[in-house]
C-alpha positions as CSV (number, residue, x, y, z in Angstrom):
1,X,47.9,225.4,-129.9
2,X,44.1,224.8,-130.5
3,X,45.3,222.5,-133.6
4,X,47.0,220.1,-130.9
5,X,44.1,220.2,-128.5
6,X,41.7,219.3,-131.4
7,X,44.1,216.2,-132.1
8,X,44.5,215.5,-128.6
9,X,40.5,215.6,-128.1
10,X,39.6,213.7,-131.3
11,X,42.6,211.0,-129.8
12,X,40.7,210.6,-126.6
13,X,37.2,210.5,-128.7
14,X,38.6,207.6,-130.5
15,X,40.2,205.7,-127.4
16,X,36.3,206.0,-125.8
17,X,34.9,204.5,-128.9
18,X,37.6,202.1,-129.6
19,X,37.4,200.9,-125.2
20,X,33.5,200.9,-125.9
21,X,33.7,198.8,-129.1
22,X,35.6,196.0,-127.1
23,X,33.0,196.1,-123.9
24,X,30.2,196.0,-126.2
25,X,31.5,193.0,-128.3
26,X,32.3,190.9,-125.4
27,X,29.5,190.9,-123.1
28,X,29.7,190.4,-119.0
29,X,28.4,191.2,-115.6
30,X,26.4,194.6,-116.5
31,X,28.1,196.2,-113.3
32,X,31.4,195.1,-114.7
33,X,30.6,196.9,-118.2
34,X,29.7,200.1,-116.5
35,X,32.6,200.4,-114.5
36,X,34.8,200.1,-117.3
37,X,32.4,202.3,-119.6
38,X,32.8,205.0,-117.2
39,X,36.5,204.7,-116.7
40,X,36.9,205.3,-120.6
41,X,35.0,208.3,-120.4
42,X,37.2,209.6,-117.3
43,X,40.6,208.0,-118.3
44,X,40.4,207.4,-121.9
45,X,44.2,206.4,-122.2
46,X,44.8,205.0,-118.9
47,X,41.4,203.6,-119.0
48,X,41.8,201.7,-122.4
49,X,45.4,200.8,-121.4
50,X,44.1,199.0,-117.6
51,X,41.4,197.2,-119.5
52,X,43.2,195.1,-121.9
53,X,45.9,194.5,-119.1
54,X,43.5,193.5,-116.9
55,X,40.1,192.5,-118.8
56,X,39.1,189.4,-120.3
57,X,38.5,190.9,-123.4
58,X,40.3,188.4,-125.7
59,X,39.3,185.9,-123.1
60,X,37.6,183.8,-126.3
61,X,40.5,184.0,-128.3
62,X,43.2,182.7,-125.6
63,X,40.3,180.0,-124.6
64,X,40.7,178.8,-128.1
65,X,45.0,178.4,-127.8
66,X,44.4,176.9,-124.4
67,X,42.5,174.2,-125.7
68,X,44.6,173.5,-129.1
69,X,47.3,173.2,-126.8
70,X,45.4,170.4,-124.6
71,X,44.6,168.8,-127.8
72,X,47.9,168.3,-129.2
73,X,49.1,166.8,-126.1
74,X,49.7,162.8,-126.3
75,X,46.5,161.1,-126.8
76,X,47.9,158.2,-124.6
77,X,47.4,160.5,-121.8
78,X,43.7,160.9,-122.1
79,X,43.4,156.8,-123.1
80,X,45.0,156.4,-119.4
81,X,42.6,158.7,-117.6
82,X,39.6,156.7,-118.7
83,X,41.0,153.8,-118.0
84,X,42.0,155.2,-114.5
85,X,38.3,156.3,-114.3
86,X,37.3,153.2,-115.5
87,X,39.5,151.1,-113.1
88,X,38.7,152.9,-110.2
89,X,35.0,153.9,-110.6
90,X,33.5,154.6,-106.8
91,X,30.6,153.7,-105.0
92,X,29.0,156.3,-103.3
93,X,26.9,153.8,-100.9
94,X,28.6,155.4,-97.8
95,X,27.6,159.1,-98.4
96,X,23.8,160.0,-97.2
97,X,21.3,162.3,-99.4
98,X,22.1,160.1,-103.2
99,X,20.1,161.6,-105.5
100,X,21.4,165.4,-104.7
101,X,24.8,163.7,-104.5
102,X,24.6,162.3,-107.9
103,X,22.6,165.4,-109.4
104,X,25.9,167.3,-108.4
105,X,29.1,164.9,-109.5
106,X,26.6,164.3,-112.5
107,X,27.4,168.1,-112.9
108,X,30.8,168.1,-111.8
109,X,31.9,165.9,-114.1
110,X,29.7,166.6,-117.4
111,X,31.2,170.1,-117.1
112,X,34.9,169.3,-116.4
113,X,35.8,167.1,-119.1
114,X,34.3,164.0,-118.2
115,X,36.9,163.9,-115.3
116,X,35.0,161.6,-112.9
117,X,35.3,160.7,-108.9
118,X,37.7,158.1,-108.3
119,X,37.6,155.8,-105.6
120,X,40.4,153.6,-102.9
121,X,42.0,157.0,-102.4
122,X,43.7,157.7,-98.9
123,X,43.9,161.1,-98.0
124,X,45.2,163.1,-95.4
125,X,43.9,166.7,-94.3
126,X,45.7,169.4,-92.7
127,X,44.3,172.1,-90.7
128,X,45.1,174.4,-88.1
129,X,48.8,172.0,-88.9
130,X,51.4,174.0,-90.8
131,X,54.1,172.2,-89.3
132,X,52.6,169.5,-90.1
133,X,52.0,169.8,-93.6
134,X,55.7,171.8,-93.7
135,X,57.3,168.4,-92.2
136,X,55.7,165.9,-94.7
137,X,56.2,167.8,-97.4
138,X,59.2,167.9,-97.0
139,X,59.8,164.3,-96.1
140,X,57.9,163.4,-99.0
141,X,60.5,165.9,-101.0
142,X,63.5,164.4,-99.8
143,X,62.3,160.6,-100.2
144,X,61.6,161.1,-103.9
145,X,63.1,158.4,-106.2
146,X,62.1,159.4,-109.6
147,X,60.5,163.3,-110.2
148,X,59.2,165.9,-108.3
149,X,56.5,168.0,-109.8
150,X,55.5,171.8,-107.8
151,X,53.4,173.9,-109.1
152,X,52.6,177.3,-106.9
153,X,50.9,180.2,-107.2
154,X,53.4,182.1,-104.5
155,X,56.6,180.3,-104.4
156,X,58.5,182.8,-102.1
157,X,62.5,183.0,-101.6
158,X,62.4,183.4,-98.1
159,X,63.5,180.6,-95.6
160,X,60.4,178.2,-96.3
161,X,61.5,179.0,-100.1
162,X,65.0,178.7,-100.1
163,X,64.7,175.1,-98.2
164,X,62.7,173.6,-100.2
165,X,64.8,175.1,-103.4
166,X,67.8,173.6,-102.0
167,X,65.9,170.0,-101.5
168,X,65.4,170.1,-105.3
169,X,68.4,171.7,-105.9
170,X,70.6,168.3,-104.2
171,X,67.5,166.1,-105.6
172,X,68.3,167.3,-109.4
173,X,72.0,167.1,-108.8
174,X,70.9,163.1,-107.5
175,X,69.4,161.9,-110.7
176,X,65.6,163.0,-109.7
177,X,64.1,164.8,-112.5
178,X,62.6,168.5,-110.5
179,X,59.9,170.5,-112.5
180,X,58.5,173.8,-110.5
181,X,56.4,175.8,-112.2
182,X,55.8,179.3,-110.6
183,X,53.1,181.7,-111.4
184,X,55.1,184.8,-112.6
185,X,53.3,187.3,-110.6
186,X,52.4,185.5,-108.0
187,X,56.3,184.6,-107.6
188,X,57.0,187.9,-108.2
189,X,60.7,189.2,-106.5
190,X,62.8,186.1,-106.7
191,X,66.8,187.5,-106.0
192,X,69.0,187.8,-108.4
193,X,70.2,184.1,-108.5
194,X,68.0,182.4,-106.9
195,X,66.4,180.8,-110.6
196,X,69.9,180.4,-111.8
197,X,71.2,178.1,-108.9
198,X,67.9,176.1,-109.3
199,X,68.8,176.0,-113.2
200,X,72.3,175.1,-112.6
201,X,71.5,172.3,-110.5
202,X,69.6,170.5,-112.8
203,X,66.0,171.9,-111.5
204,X,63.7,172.4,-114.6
205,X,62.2,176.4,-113.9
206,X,59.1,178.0,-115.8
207,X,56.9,180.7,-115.2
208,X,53.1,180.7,-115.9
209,X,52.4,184.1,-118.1
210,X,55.7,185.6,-118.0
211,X,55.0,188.9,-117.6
212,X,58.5,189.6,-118.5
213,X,60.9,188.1,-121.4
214,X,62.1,184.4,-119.7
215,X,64.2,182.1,-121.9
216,X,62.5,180.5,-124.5
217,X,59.0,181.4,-122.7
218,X,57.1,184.5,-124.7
219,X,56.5,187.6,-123.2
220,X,52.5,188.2,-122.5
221,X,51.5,191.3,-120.7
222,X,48.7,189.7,-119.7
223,X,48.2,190.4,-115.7
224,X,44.7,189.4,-115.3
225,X,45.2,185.2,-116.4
226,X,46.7,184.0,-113.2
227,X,47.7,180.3,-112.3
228,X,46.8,179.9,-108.5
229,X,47.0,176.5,-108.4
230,X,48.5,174.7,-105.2
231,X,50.2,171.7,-106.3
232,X,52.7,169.0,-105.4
233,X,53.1,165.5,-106.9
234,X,56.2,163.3,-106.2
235,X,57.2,159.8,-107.6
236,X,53.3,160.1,-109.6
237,X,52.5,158.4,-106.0
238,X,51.5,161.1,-103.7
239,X,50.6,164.9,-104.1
240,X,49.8,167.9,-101.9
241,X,47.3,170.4,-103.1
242,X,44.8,172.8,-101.3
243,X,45.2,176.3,-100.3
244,X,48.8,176.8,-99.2
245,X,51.4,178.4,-101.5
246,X,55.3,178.2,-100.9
247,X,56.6,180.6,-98.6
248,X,56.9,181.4,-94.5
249,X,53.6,183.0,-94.0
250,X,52.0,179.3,-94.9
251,X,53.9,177.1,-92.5
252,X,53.5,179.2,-89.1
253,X,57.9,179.4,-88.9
254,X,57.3,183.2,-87.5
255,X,55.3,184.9,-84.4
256,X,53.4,186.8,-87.7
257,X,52.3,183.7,-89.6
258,X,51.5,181.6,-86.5
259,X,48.2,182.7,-86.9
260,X,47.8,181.7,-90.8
261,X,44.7,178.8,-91.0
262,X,44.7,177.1,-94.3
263,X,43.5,173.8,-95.5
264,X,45.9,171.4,-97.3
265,X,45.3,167.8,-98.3
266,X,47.8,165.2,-98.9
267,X,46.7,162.4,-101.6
268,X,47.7,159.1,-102.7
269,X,45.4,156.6,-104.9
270,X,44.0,157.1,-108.5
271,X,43.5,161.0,-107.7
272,X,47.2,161.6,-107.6
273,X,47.0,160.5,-111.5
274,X,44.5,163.3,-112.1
275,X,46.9,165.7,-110.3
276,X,49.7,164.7,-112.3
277,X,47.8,165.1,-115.7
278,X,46.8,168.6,-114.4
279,X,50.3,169.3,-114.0
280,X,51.1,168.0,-117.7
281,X,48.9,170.6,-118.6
282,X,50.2,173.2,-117.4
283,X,53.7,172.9,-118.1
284,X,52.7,172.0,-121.9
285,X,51.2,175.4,-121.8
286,X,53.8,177.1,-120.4
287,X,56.9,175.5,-122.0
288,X,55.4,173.9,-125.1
289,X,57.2,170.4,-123.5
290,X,54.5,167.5,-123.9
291,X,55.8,165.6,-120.4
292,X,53.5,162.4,-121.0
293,X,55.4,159.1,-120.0
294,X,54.3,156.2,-118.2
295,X,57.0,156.6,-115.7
296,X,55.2,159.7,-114.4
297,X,51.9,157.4,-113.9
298,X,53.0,154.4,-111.9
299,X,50.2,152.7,-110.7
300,X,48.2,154.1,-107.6
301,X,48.6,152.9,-104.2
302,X,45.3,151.9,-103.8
303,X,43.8,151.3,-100.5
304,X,41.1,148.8,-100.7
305,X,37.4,148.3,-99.8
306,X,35.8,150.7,-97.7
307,X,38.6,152.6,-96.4
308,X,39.1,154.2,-99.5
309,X,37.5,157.5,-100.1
310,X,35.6,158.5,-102.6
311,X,37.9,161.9,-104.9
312,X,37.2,164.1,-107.7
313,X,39.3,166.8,-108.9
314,X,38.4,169.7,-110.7
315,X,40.5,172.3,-111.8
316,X,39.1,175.6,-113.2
317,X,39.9,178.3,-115.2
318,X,39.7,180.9,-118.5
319,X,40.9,177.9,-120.5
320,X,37.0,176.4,-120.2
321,X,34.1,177.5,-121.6
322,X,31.8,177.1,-118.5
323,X,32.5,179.0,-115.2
324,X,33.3,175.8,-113.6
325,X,34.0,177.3,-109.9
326,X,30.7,179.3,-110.4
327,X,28.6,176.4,-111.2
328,X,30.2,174.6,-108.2
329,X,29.5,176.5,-106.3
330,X,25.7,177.5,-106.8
331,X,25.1,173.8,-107.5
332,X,26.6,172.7,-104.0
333,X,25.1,175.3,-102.7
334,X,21.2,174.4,-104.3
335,X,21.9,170.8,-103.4
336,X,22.0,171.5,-99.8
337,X,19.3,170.2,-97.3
338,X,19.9,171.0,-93.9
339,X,23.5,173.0,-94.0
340,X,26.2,175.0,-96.2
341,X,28.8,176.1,-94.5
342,X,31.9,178.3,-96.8
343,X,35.1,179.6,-95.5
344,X,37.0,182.3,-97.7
345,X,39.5,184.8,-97.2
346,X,38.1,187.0,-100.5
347,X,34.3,187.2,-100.1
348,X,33.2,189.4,-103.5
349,X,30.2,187.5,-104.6
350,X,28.2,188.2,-107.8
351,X,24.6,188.4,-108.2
352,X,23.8,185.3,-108.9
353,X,25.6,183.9,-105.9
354,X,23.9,186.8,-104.0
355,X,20.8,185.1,-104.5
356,X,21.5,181.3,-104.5
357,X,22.9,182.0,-100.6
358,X,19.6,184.1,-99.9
359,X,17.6,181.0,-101.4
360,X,19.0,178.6,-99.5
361,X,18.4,180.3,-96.1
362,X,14.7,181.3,-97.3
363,X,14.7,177.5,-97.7
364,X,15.3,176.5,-94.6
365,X,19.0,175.7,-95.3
366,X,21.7,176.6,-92.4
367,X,24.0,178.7,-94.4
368,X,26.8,179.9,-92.4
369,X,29.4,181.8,-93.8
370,X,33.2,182.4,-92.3
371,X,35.4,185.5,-94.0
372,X,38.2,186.9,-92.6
373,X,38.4,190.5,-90.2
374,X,41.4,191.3,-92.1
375,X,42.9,190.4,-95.4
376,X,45.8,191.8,-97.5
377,X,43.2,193.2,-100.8
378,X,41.4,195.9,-98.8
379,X,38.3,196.5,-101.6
380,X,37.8,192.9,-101.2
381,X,37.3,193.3,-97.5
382,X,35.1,196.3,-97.9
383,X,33.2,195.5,-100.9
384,X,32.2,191.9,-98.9
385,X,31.0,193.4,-96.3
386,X,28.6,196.0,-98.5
387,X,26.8,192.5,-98.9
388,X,26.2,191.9,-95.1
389,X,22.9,193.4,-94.6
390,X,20.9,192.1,-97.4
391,X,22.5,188.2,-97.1
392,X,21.4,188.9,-92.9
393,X,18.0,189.8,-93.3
394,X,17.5,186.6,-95.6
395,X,18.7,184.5,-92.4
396,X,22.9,184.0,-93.4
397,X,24.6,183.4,-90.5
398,X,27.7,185.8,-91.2
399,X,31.0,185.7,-89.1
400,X,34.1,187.5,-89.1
401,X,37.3,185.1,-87.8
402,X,39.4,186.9,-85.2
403,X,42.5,185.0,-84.5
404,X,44.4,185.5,-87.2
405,X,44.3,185.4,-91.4
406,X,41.6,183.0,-92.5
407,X,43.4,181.3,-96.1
408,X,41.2,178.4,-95.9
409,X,38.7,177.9,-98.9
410,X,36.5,175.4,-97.8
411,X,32.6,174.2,-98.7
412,X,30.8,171.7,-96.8
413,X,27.2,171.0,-97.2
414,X,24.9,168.8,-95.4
415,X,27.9,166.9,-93.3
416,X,27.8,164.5,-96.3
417,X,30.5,166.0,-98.6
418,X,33.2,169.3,-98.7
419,X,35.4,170.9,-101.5
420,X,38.7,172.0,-100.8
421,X,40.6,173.9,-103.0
422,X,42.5,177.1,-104.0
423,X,39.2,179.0,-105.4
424,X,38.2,182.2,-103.3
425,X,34.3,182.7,-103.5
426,X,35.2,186.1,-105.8
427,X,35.2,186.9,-109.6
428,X,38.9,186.4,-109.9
429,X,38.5,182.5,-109.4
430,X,34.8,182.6,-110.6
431,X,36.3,183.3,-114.3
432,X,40.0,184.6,-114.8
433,X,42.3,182.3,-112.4
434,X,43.3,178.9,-113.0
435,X,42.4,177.4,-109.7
436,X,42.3,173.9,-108.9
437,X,39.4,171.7,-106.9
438,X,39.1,168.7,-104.5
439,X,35.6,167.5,-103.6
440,X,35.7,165.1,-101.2
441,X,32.6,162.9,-101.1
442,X,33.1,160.9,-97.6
443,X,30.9,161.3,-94.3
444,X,33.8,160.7,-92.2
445,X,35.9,163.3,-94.2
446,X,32.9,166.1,-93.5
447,X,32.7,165.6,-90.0
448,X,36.3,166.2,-89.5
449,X,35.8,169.5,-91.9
450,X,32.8,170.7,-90.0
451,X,34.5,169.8,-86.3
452,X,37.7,172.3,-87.6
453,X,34.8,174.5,-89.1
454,X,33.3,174.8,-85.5
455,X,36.5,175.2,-83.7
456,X,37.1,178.6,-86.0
457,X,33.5,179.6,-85.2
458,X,34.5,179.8,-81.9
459,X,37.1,182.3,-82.6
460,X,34.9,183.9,-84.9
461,X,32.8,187.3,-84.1
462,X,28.5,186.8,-85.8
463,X,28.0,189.9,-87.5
464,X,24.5,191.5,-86.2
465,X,22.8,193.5,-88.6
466,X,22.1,196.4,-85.5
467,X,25.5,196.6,-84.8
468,X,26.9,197.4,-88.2
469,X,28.5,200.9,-88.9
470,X,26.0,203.1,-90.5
471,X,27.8,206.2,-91.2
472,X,27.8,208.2,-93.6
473,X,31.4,207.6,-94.7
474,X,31.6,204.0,-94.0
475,X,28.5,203.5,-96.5
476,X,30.3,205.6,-99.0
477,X,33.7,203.6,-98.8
478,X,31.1,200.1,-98.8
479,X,29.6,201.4,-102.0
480,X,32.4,202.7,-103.6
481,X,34.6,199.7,-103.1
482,X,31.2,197.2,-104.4
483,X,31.5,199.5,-107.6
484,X,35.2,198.9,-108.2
485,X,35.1,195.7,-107.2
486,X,34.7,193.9,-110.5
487,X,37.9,195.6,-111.6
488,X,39.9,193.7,-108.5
């Protein structure tokens, strides 16, 4: 017996030091490397097990096949982006505050691949307008003529599902060529089925990161990598993207998602050609099929002089070496003047983003800042709110939204420009999900943001620093869930 309990014990030794090894050689947020340091010593086996399920500790390595796999895709694809930049360079004369503005897409664009702004773009934003959204979606859907391209973090098989599965379904069967690419946890629960009938009609199916065997797709039990993308391009002339997945809690069809705000955006101009080559991307990664043909990049429907607005897009993820929604974020936020104003639903910042909001308010800055009362992730909830106090007393307006499930991600600074997108302000988009970006950099498109931003204000409840629970359990459920929190 005491022979097996030294084995066991010199096991457990070596799964510490083994767990340690890894954190050490692949440095990150301290708090990050303690929490997992102390898990080895508590949990050795599970411990060791969760982090390279859930860490980024071959984060390098995958980087490395993410971009070999960009690289080998046809070069005439990257020749038709910069003459698409090229083309349809913008001019920012409409937007107020130039030099900030061009200190920031000078950033935006040196640190995502030289993808610039495009200008003559017409675009089309949804809030507070499910149906909306739900009913051009679809009409946009049913209209297409040659491919339809969906790519969705949560593509449920619930009614809102199933209806648009049956639109591509009698689409396929009709000649159009249907692509959907799902993330595989995200989608997670499809019926048996429900991928077969697609399959059988034509409709080309692939999961992001299978988590499980699918088809010719490899198995990677990786659970951390995520594609949350929002994404829809039809005919290469018009695409949807924001914050709304596939499914009936986004499009307000029930008395329980009446109440869900997100922020959508449909495109149609030069950006739709960045959107489509995004797309590419991905489904090279996930399927190893190189999709580039000119038929999928008809040229944009343009709409000329100064009607047009001014569109970058920026997508985000492990498969870049910067922490592209990070610096987006503290660079829109430094850039501000008078006002920053940021809706998300997962509110975990980081230290550094800590800091760059305090800043900005000891600056003189407006920084308002709308989260939801209630999410879905708990720990996020609680370990947001163990920020409240210190982001109050530096003057940051904080306020909880009360009518319902706040999905929107929005930034808007100065009235001058705003980002839309699928990126939470947390350390899941900061560095591990593939998330994807729209800065819009139009007056007239910020005053409509910061109009819808008011109107959820209203609804809204200001968090007062007296009024907070100060309890002794509340602060230990606050502190605990802060501590944890890199592990969400």
């Amino acid at each position: 017996m005491m022979h097996y309990i030294s084995l066991l014990s010199l096991l457990n030794l070596g799964l510490v030091l083994f767990g340690y090894y890894h954190v050490l050689r692949h440095p990150r947020e301290p708090r990050a490397m303690l929490v997992w340091l102390l898990t080895f010593l508590l949990l050795p086996a599970l411990g060791v097990l969760l982090f390279f399920l859930l860490s980024d500790a071959r984060l390098r390595r995958r980087r490395r096949r993410l971009n070999r796999r960009r690289q080998r895709l046809n070069p005439e694809l990257w020749r038709h982006l910069e003459a698409v930049h090229e083309r349809y360079a913008p001019h920012f004369e409409s937007v107020p505050n130039q030099t900030d503005l061009r200190r920031f897409v000078d950033l935006s664009t040196r640190i995502n691949d030289e993808r610039a702004p495009t200008g003559q773009n017409q675009v089309s934003i949804y809030h507070y307008q499910a149906p909306q959204v739900w009913q051009d979606l679809l009409k946009a859907l049913e209209h297409a003529q040659s491919h339809i391209h969906l790519e969705y973090f949560t593509f449920s098989a619930d009614a809102s599902g199933r209806h648009v599965a049956e639109i591509l379904q009698a689409k396929a069967r009709a000649g159009v060529r249907c692509r959907l690419l799902a993330d595989h946890v995200g989608s997670w629960g499809w019926p048996k089925g429900f991928a077969q009938a697609l399959l059988d009609a034509g409709v080309d199916v692939a999961f992001f990161m299978p988590v499980l065997p699918w088809r010719h797709q490899r198995w990677r039990l990786r659970l951390n990598f995520r594609n949350h993308r929002k994404l829809a391009v039809i005919d290469g002339r018009v695409a949807f993207t924001g914050s709304q997945n596939i499914g009936d809690e986004y499009f307000g069809v029930n008395k329980v998602s009446q109440n869900w705000i997100d922020t959508h955006l449909q495109l149609r101009g030069p950006a739709v050609h960045e959107l489509q080559e995004i797309f590419v991307e991905d489904w090279h990664y996930a399927t190893g099929e190189d999709l580039y043909d000119p038929v999928y990049f008809p040229q944009p429907e343009v709409t000329p002089g100064d009607q047009g607005q001014v569109v970058q897009i920026i997508p985000s993820g492990p498969d870049y070496d910067a922490n592209i929604m990070h610096h987006l974020l503290l660079a829109a936020i430094s850039a501000a003047r008078r006002t920053v104003r940021i809706a998300s639903p997962y509110f975990v910042p980081d230290p550094t983003m800590v800091l760059s909001l305090e800043t900005a308010a000891y600056r003189g800055v407006r920084v308002q800042l709308l989260v939801p009362a209630w999410t879905d992730h708990r720990i996020a909830l609680w370990a947001g709110r163990s920020y409240y106090r210190e982001l109050c007393a530096a003057g940051v307006e904080i306020y909880e939204y009360q009518s319902g499930f706040l999905h929107s991600k929005l930034v808007i600074v100065d009235e001058d420009w705003a980002m839309i997108g699928s990126a939470n302000m947390d350390e899941r988009s900061f560095r591990l999900n593939f998330e994807l970006t729209t800065v819009l950099y139009a007056h007239s498109a910020s005053l409509h943001m910061q109009a819808e931003f008011d109107d959820m204000l209203r609804q809204a409840e200001r968090i007062v620093p007296e009024q907070l629970p100060d309890s002794l359990g509340i602060s230990l459920l606050l502190g605990m869930a802060r501590v944890v929190s890199p592990m969400y």
